[in-house]
Each structure stands twice: as C-alpha cells, then as structure tokens.
N, C-alpha and C positions, 0 to 999 in steps of 0.2 A: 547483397546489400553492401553500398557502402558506408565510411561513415557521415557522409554527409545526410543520412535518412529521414526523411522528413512525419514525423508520426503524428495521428491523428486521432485526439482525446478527448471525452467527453463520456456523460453518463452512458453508464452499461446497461442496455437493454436488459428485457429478459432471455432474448434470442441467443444472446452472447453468454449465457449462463455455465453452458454444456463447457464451452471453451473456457470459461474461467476453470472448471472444475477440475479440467485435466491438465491446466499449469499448476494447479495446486498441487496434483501429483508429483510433477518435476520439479517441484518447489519447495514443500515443505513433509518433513516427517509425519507431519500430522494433518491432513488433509480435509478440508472442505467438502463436500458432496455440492451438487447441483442444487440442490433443496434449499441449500442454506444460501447461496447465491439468489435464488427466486426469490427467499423470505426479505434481501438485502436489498434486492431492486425494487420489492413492493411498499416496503417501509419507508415511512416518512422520516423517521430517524435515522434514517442510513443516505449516504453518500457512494454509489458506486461508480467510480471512473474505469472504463474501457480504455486501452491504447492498440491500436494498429499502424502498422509502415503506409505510405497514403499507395502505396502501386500494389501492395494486394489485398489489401482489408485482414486478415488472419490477426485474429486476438493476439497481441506480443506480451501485452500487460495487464496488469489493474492494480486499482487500491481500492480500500473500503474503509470507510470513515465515518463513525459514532457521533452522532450529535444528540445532546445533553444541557440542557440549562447551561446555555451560553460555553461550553469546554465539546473540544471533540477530541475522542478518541482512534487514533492510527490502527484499524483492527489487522487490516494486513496491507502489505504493496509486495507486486510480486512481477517481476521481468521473468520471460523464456531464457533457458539458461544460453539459445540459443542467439540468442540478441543481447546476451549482456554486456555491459562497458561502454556501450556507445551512448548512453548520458538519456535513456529510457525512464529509469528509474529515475531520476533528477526531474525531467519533465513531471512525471506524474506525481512527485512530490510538489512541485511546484505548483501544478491542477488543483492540488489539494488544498494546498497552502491557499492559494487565490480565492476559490469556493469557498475556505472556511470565513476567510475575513468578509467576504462580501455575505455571507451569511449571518455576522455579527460574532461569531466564534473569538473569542479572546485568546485561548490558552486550549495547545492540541498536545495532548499524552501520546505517549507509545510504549510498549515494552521491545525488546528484542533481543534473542540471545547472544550472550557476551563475545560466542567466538565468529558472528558476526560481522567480522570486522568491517566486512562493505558494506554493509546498510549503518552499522557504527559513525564508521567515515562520512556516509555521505546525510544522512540525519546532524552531526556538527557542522558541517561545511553549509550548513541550511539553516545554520542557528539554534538548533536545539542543543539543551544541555542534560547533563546526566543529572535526575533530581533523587537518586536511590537505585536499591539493588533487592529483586525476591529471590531469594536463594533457593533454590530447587524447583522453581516456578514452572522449568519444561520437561516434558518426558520423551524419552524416545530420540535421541539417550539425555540424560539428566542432564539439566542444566539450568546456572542463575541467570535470573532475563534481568536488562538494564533495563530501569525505569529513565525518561526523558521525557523535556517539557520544549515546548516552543511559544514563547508569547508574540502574538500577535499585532496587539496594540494594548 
C-alpha cells in the first residue's frame, strides 16, 4: 500500500464482526470478543463503522459509537497496527463525527489513556478537548484515561 490509499467506510456488518474481534487483539490490552461486536451491530443505540483499503476489502479499521439522548459516546476507534499513520484513524473519526451530527448528536465523549499520545493528538486536532481526568480508570497495566468532549453544534 501506498500512502495515497483509498479506504472505504461505512456501517459494519455483522459478517465483519470475527475481523473487528481480532484488531482488538492487536489493539488493545483488553480485548472485545465477537459477541460484543454482534450485540453492537444489532443495536439501535450503537453506531459501527468498518473501514477497508478499496483493492482488497480486509477490515483495516473501526469505531463504535454510543448514542444516548441526543450525546454519543466514542466506545472505541481502532487502526491495524499494520496501516497506521496513513490518516485511517482521522477518516474514521471523521465517519463518526459526520454520522453523529446528521443524527442530531450535539456533544461526542471519549475516554482514552493518557500515554496515548496518538489518539491524544489526533482527538485535539479534531476539536476535542480535555473535559477531566479518571484516575486508575484502566487496567492491564494501570492507568488514568483522559476524559474529552467534542461539540458538535
């Protein structure tokens, strides 16, 4: 791939489930199962964005976003570590951002931990701010996740 890639986004099936479940592995210390990915694409309160490169289809991404009396919640966004930096993550923040406002969504939360720094970065660079700090909120290994807000309109 180069980096001109052209990725293609939209709700995640449930066929695409298996595949989210195993970037969660490469992704986060604390891992998703498939299950919880089913329960996300069958609910009406959840938002799941897939992302693939458009020349082979292979899941590269997703997010999943909480919707809630008019606020949504950032539950996760997660790039292959294999595809990251080429502006993956941005797009599907951007998916998200889009989807929320034309869903009436005002004001999108997230947590994330602090030593973070790339999802830090690129979360401000999108407008959001730090609204607070849960001090020991992650486990595996410990840490305080930055509370951030993005208003919409």
């Amino acid at each position: 791939m180069t980096g001109e890639e052209s990725w293609i986004i939209g709700p995640m099936d449930e066929a695409r489930c298996g595949q989210a479940a195993a970037l969660e592995v490469l992704c986060f210390s604390d891992p998703w199962g498939q299950e919880s990915f089913q329960d996300f694409s069958a609910s009406r309160l959840y938002r799941t964005f897939g992302a693939a490169p458009a020349e082979d289809g292979d899941l590269a991404g997703y997010a999943v976003l909480q919707e809630v009396a008019g606020e949504g919640e950032l539950l996760r966004i997660a790039v292959d570590p294999a595809v990251r930096g080429r502006g993956l993550g941005r797009k599907l923040l951007e998916a998200v951002t889009e989807t929320a406002g034309e869903d009436g969504i005002q004001t999108i939360f997230l947590e994330v931990r602090q030593s973070n720094r790339a999802a830090v970065n690129l979360y401000r660079s999108a407008g959001f701010r730090e609204i607070g700090r849960r001090r020991g909120y992650y486990h595996n290994p410990p840490e305080d996740a930055i509370l951030m807000e993005l208003h919409l309109f």
